[in-house]
C-alpha positions in Angstrom: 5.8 10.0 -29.1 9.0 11.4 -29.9 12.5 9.1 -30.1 15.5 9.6 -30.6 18.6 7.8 -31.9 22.2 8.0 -31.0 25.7 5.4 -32.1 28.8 5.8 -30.1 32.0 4.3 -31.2 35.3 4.8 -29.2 33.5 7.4 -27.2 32.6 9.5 -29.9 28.9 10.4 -30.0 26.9 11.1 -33.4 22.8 11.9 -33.1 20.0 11.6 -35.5 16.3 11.4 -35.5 15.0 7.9 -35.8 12.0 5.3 -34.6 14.2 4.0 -32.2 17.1 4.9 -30.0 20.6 3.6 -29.9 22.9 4.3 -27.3 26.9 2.5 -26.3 26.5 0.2 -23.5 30.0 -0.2 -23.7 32.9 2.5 -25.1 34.2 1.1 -28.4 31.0 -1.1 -29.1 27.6 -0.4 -30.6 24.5 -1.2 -29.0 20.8 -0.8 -29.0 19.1 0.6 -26.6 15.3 1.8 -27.2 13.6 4.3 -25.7 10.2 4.9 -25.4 7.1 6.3 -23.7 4.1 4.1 -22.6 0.6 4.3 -21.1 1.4 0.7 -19.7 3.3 -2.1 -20.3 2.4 -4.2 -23.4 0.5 -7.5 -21.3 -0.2 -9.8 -24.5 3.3 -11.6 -23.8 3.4 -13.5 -20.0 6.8 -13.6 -17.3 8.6 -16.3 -17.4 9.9 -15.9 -14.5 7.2 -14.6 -11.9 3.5 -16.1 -11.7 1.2 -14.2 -12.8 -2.7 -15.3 -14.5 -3.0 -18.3 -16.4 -6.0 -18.5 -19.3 -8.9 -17.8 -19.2 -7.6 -14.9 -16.7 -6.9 -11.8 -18.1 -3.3 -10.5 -18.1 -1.6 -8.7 -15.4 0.0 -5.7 -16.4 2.4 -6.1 -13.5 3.6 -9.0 -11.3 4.1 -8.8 -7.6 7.7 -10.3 -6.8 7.9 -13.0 -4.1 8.1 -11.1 -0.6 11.9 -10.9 0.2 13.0 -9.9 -3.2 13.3 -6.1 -2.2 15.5 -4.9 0.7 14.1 -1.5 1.9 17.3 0.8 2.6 17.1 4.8 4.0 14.0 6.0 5.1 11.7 3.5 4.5 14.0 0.2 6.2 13.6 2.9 9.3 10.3 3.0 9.3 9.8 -0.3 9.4 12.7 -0.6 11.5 10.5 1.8 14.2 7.0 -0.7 13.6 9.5 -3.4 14.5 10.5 -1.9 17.5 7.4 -0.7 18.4 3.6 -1.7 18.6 3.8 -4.1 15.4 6.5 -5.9 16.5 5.9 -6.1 20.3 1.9 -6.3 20.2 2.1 -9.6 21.4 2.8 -9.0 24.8 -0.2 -6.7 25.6 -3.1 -7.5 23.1 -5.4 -9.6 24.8 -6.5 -11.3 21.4 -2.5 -12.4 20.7 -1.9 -14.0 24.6 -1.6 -18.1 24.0 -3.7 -19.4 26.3 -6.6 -20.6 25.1 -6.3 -18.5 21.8 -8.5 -20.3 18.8 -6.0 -19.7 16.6 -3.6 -21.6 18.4 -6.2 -24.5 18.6 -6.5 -28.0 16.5 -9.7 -27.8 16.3 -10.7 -24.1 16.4 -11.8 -24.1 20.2 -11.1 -21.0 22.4 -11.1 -17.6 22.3 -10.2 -14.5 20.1 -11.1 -16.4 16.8 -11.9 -13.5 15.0 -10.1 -10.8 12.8 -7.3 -9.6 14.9 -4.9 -12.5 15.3 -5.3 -12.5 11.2 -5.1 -8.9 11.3 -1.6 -8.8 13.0 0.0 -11.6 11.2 -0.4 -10.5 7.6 1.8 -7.6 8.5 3.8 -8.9 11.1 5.2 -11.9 9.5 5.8 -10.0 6.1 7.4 -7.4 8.1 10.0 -10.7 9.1 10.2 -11.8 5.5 10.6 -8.4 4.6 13.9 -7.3 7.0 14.9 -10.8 7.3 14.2 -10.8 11.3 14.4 -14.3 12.8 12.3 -13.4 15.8 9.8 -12.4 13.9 9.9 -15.0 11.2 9.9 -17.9 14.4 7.2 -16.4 15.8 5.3 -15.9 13.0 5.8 -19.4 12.2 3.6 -20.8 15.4 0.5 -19.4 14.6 1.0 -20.4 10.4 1.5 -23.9 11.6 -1.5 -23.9 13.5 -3.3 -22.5 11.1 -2.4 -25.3 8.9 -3.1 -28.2 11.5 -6.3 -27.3 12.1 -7.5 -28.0 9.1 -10.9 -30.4 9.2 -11.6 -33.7 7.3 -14.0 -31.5 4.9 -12.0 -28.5 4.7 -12.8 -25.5 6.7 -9.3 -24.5 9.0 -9.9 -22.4 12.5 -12.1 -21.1 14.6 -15.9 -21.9 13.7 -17.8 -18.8 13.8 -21.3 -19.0 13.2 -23.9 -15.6 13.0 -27.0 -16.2 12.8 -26.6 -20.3 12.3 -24.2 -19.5 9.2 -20.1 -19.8 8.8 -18.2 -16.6 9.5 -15.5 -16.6 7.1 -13.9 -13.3 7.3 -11.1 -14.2 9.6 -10.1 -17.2 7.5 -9.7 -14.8 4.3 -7.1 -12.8 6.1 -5.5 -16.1 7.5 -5.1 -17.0 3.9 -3.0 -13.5 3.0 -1.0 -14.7 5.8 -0.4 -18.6 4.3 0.6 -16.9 0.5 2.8 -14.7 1.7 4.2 -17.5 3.7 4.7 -19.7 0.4 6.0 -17.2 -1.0 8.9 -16.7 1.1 9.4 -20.4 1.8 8.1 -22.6 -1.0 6.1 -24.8 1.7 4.1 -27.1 -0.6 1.7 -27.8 2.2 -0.1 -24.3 1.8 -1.7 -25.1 -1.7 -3.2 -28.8 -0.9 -4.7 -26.6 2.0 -6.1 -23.7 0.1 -7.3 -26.3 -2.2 -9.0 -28.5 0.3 -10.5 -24.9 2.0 -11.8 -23.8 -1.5 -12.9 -27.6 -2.0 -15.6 -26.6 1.4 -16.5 -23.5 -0.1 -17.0 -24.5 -3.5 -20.0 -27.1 -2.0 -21.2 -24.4 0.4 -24.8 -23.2 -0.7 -24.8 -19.5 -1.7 -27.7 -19.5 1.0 -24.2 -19.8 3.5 -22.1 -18.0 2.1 -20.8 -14.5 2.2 -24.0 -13.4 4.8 -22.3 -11.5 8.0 -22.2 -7.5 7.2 -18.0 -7.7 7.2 -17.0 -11.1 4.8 -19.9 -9.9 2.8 -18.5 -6.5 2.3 -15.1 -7.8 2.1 -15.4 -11.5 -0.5 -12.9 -9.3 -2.5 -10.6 -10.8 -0.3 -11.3 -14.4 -0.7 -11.8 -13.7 -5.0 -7.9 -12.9 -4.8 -6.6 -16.0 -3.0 -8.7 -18.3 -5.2 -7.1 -16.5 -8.2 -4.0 -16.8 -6.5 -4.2 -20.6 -6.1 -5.3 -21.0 -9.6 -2.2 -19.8 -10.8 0.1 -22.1 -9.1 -1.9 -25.1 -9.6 -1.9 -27.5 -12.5 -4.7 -29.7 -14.5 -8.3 -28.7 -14.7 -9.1 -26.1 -12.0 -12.2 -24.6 -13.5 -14.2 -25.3 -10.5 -11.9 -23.0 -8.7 -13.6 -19.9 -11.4 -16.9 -21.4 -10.4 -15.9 -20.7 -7.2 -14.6 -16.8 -7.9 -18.0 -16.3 -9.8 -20.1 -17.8 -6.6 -17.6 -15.3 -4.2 -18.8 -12.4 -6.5 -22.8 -13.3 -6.6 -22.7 -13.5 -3.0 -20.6 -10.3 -2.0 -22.1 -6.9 -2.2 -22.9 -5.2 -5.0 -19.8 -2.9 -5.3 -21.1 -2.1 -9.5 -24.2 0.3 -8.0 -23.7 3.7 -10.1 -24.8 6.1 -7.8 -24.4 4.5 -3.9 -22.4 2.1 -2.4 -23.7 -0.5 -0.2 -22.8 0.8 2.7 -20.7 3.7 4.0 -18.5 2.1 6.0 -15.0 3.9 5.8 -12.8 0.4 5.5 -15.3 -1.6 3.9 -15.0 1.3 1.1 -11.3 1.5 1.1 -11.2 -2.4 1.0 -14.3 -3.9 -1.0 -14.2 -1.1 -4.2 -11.3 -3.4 -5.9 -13.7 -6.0 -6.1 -15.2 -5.5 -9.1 -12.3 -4.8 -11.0 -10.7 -7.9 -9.2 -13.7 -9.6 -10.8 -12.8 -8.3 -14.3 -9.7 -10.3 -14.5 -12.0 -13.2 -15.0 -15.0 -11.7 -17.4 -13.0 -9.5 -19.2 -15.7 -7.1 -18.7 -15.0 -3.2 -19.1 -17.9 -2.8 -17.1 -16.5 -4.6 -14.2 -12.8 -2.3 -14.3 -15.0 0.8 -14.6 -17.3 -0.1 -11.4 -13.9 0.0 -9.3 -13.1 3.4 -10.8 -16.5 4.5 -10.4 -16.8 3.7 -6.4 -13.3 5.4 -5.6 -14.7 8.9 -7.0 -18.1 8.4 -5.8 -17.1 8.8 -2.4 -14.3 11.0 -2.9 -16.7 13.5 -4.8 -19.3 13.0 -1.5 -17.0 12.9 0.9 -13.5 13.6 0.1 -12.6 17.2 -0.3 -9.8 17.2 1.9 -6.0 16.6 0.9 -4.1 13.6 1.4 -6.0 10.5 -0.2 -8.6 9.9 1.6 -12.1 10.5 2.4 -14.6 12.2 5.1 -16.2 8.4 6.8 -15.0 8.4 9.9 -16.6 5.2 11.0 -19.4 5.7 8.3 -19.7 8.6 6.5 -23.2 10.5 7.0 -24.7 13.0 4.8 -24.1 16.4 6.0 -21.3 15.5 7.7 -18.2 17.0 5.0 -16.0 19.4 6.2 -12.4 18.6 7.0 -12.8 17.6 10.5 -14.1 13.8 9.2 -11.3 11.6 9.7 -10.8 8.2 8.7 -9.8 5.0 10.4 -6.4 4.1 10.2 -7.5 0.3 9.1 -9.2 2.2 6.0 -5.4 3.9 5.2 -3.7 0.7 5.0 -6.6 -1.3 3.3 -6.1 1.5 0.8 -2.8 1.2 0.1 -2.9 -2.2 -0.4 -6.1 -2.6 -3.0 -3.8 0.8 -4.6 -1.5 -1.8 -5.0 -3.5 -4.8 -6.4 -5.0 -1.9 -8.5 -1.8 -1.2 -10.0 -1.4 -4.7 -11.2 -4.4 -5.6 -12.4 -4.9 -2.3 -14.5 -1.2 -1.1 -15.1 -2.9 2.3 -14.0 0.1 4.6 -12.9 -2.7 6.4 -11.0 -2.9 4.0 -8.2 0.9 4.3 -7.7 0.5 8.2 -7.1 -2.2 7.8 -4.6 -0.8 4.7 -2.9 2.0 7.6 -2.3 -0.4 10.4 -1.3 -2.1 8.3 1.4 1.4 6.8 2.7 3.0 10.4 2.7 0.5 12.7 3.6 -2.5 10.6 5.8 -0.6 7.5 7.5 2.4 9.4 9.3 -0.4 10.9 11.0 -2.2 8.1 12.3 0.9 6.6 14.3 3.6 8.4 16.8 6.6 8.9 15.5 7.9 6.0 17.6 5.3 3.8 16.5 4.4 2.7 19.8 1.0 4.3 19.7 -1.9 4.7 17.2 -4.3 7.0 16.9 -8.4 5.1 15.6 -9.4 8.6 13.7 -7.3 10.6 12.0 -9.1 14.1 10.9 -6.4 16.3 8.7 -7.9 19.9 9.6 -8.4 18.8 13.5 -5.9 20.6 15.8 -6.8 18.2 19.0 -5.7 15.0 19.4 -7.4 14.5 22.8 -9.5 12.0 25.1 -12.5 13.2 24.7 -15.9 11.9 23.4 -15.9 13.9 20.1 -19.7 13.0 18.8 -21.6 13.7 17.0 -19.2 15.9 15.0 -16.9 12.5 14.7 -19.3 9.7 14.0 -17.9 7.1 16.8 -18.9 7.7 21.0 -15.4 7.8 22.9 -11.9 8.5 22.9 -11.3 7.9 19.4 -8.8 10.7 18.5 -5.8 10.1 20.6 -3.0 8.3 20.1 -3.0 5.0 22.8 -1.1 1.7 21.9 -4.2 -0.5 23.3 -6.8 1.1 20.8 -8.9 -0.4 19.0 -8.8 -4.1 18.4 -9.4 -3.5 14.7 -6.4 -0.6 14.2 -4.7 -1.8 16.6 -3.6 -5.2 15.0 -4.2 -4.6 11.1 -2.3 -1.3 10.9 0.9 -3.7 10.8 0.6 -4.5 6.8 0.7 -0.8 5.6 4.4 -0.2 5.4 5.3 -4.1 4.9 3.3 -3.8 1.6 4.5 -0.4 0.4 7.9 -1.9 0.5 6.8 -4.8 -1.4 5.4 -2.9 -4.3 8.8 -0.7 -4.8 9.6 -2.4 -7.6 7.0 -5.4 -10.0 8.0 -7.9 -12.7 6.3 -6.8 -15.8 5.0 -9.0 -18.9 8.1 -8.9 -21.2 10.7 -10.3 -18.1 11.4 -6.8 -17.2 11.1 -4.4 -14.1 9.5 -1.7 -13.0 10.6 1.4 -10.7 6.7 1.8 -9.2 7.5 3.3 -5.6 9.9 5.7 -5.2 12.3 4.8 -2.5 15.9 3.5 -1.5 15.8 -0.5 -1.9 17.6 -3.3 -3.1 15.5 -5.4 -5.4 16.9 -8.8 -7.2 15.1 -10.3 -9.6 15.4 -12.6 -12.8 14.7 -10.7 -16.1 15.3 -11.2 -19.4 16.7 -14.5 -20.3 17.1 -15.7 -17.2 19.9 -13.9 -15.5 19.3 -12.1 -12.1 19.7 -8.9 -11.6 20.3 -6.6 -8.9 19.4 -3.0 -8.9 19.7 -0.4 -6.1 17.8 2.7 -5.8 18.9 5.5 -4.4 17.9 9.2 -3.2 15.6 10.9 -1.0 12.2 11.0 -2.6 9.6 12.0 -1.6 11.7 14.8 -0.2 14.3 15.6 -3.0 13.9 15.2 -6.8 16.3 12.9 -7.9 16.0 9.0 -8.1 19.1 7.2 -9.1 19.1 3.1 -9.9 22.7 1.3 -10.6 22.1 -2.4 -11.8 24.6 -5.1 -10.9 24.4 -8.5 -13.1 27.1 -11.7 -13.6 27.1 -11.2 -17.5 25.3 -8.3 -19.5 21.8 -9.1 -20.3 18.7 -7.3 -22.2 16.1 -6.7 -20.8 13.0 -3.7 -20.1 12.9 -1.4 -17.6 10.2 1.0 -16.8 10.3 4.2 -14.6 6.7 5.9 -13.5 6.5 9.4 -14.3 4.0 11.1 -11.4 0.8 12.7 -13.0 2.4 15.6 -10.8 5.1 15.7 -12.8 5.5 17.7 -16.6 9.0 18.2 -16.7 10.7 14.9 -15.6 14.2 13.9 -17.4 15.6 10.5 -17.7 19.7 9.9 -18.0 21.9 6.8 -19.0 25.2 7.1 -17.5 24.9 10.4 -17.2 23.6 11.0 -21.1 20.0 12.4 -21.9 17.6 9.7 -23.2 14.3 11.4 -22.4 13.1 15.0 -21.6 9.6 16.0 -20.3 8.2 12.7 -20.9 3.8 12.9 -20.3 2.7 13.0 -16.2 1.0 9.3 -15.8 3.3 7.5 -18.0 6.2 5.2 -17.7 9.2 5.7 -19.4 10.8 1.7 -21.0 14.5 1.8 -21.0 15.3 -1.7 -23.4 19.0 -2.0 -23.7 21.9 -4.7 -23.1 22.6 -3.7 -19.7 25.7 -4.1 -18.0 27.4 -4.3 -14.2 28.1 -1.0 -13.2 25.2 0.6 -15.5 23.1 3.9 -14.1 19.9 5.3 -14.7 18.7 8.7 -13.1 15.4 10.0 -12.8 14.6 13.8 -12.5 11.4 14.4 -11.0 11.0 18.5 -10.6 8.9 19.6 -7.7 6.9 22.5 -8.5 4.5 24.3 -6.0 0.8 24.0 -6.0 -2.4 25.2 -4.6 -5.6 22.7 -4.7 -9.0 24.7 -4.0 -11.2 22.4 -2.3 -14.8 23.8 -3.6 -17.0 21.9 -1.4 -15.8 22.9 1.9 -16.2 26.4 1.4 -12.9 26.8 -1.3 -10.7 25.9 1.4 -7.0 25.8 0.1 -4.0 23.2 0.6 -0.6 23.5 -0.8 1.7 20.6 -2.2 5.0 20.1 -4.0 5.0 17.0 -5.5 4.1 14.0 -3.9 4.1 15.8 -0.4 1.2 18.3 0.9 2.2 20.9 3.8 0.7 21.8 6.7 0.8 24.6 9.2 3.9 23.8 11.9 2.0 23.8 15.0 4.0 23.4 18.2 2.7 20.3 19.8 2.5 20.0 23.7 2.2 16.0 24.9 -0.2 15.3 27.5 0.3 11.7 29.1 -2.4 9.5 29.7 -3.5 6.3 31.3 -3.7 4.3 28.7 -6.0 1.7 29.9 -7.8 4.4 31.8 -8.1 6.6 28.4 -8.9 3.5 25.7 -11.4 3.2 23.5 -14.1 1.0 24.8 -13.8 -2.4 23.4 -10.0 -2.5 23.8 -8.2 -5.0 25.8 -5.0 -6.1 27.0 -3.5 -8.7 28.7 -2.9 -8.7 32.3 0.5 -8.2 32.6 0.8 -5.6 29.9 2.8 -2.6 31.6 0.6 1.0 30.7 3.9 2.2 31.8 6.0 1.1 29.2 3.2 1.5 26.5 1.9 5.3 27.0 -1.1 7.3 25.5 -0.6 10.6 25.1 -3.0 13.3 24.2 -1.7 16.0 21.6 -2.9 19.4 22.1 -1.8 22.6 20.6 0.9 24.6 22.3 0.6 27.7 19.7 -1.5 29.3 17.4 -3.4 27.4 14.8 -6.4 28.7 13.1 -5.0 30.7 10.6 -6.0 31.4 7.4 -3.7 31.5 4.2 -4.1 34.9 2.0 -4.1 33.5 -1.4 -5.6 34.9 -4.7 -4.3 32.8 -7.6 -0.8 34.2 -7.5 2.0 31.7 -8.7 2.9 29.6 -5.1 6.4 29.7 -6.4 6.6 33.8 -6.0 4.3 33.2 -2.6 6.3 30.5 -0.7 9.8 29.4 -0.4 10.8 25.9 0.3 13.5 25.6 2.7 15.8 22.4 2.6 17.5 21.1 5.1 20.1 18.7 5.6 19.5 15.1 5.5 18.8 13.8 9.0 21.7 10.8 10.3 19.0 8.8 11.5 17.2 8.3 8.1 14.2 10.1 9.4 13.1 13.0 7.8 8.9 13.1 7.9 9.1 16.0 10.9 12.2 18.0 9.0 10.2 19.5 6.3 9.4 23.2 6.5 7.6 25.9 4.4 7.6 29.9 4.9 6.1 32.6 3.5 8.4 34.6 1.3 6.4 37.8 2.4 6.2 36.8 6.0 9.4 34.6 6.1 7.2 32.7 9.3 8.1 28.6 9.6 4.8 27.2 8.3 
């Protein structure tokens, strides 16, 4: 670790070597600032400010902030300006499972219909979507199905619909419903929401493990539930050990996610989802072994079945030996349940790995899975696959039907719990951290206030176009100066990063998968810049035949293929258990096929030369409507073709 010590007085600068570093916050004064470079944040110490785990929980390295602390500005408020707009925000009128009438969820005492995942689904992103861009519609409407939730609570615990397979409860639904009820305490403080979780835990806790956990999806999935009876545990006071009991029953009974060489089943989102559990699991044993199982399953079936760019892996609805090459695709639930157990990754191991891939599946795989309007998804999203089309594409995918195009009505899983990807991206932006500081985690223009140090609030802005330029820049606004850490993730990607002070040098070419800790009295008006240079790189994937992808960065490039639209009937062309309510206009909700209107199967000439002597990037000005993800080209120096 190297650091590095400077004293200014009256705007004169003098430098030495030292342990620390001391830099002016103010011309004509002297004050400390200290600089240094860390695997992770230092969790022995616990925020005053933020909950995080009480004892006997282990640590969190860092704190999600209450939803509504960060405003997301410039490319990222657009895109969820566009789910707003589009299928998130207008699902309700034309998914059968959100109409009213008659809807379980709506019900008092859990009669009706469409009690399962999809009203759940929906709300976890729509509603944080509303806390998140401060939308009154959205937060109103959101509110009528919370508050049902909430009155239909029994005498003995159990809330909603009553599902029973096989003559045992089907909880599955009701651990997404509670996502939905924290996120909603956490924006508005409603006390009512822990005596609930409490009195629904209360029913579990006296279940017999012989009920619990037994359908194929909750028992997949009792990840889930482990994190809201953690969650409650933290904001509740006296002797809650039944509520560990509890966690410790959850992980008995869900599958065995710790296996070292298979998984318990192959199922693309139940991957992407139930691997955190074990690791979710740890922050109660304390066990290494428990951390290391989570780590374990993500490579397994990357190593299997994930030799393709962009994050993810080869399942397409389950992925089947044999069945490798880059024409598996992945559900678009199994993106967003990525991203999010990236993000409770990130907390519970301070692993700046989870941030980079949280930002290879949201750059390089979602975009994809969605029109660019948002007002149509697509179920399977292959990244070598140069038809988007109707047709019945198995066995080569593993699902019978039209499971490749884009169409707004399918499929009742997608269709409803694609809402939380973006929502909860821009919620991890920024985290608390142990010592009352914060951290830069996901690189994107935002607002984010938050109480640090001794108490005071802060506001800090970030600016600049990452993931498309190199530069980050932060200025912090504050009522009084105020110490305090704060912590700036250097991308493994990354082996020549710089970090400035108003404008001076405090770090050079700190080490990829680190975080930079900036401790200084901070001031109004004070800037922090972040140089992150791109450089160009070729990946060999080995196992499908040392196919080749290129990346700069965060961002890996494809082949510009001109796209020709096809319009379809989008009840007509949907996938087979979709449905919609009767008066949802097809018209005003489109499906389109996506074929090809050029030349696509190409292969790239490469034979280890340096990429930066073989390609050019080509930059182009910044688009005025904030959206750039279709502005981004790449040529061939020696063929100078867009690319």
């Amino acid at each position: 670790m190297s650091l590095f010590r400077s004293t200014v007085r009256g705007g004169l600068f003098s430098f030495c070597l030292a342990g620390s570093l001391l830099v002016a916050a103010q011309t004509g004064k002297t004050v400390t600032q200290k600089i240094t470079e860390v695997q992770k944040p230092d969790n022995s110490n616990t925020n005053r400010f933020y909950i995080s785990n009480k004892k006997p929980l282990q640590q969190l390295y860092f704190i999600k902030l209450p939803v509504g602390s960060i405003q997301p500005q410039g490319w990222l408020r657009k895109y969820l300006e566009l789910q707003r707009d589009g299928l998130t925000g207008q699902l309700g009128e034309i998914s059968a499972w959100l109409a009213k009438k008659n809807n379980a969820w709506l019900s008092t005492d859990g009669s009706g219909d469409h009690g399962w995942e999809e009203v759940p689904y929906w709300l976890k992103g729509y509603a944080n979507l509303g806390y998140v861009l401060k939308d009154k519609k959205i937060i109103d409407e959101s509110r009528i199905w919370l508050e049902a939730a909430l009155k239909s609570q029994r005498t003995d615990g159990y809330f909603g619909p009553m599902i029973l397979r096989n003559g045992k409860p089907d909880i599955w639904g009701n651990m997404i419903m509670l996502w939905c009820l924290q996120s909603y305490y956490e924006y508005s403080n409603d006390q009512r929401v822990l005596s609930f979780m409490e009195n629904y835990f209360r029913w579990q806790h006296n279940l017999p493990d012989s009920m619990l956990l037994k359908d194929y999806w909750e028992n997949s999935r009792g990840g889930d539930n482990m994190v809201s009876v953690y969650w409650l545990y933290n904001r509740t006071t006296g002797d809650k050990q039944w509520l560990l009991d509890l966690a410790a029953k959850l992980h008995r009974n869900t599958a065995d996610w710790k296996q070292k060489d298979k998984l318990p089943n192959w199922h693309n989102v139940n991957i992407a989802q139930g691997f955190r559990e074990p690791a979710t699991y740890y922050l109660q044993t304390g066990n290494r072994e428990d951390w290391d199982a989570t780590y374990n399953v993500f490579h397994l079936i990357r190593e299997r079945f994930g030799n393709v760019p962009g994050g993810m892996f080869g399942a397409d609805e389950n992925a089947r030996k044999g069945y490798v090459d880059p024409r598996q695709g992945v559900e678009t639930c199994g993106m967003v349940e990525q991203m999010a157990s990236n993000e409770i990754l990130l907390g519970i191991t301070g692993d700046p790995f989870w941030a980079d891939h949280t930002e290879n599946v949201a750059f390089n795989t979602y975009p994809a899975a969605v029109m660019p309007d948002f007002k149509a998804l697509r179920y399977i999203t292959s990244p070598n696959m140069s038809i988007s089309d109707s047709k019945n594409h198995h066995p080569g995918i593993d699902n019978t039907g039209p499971f490749v195009m884009m169409n707004p009505f399918s499929s009742r899983c997608c269709q409803h719990n694609h809402a939380q990807g973006w929502p909860y991206y821009a919620e991890h932006v920024f985290m608390a951290t142990p010592d009352n500081g914060l951290a830069a985690m996901l690189y994107s223009e935002a607002v984010v206030k938050a109480k640090v140090g001794n108490g005071t609030e802060v506001s800090i802005a970030s600016r600049g176009h990452y993931p498309f330029d190199e530069t980050a820049g932060f200025t912090l606004t504050m009522a009084k100066n105020t110490s305090f850490p704060f912590y700036l993730r250097i991308p493994e990607w990354c082996s020549n990063a710089q970090v400035k002070v108003n404008g001076a040098l405090v770090k050079q070419s700190p080490s990829p998968s680190s975080y930079v800790r900036i401790e200084r009295l901070w001031k109004s008006g004070d800037k922090v810049e972040l140089i992150l240079p791109m450089q160009l790189k070729v990946d060999t994937w080995t196992s499908n035949k040392n196919s080749i992808s290129v990346s700069r960065g965060p961002l890996t490039y494809s082949l510009k293929i001109k796209e020709e639209y096809k319009r379809m009937d989008s009840k007509k062309s949907a996938i087979g258990d979709s449905k919609w309510q009767e008066s949802a206009d097809a018209d005003k909700w489109p499906s389109f096929e996506i074929l090809p209107g050029s030349s696509w199967n190409y292969g790239l000439s490469y034979n280890d030369q340096d990429p930066a002597k073989f390609f050019k990037v080509v930059k182009k000005s910044w688009p005025a409507n904030n959206f750039p993800l279709h502005r981004m080209r790449f040529q061939s120096v020696s063929q100078q073709k867009e690319s």
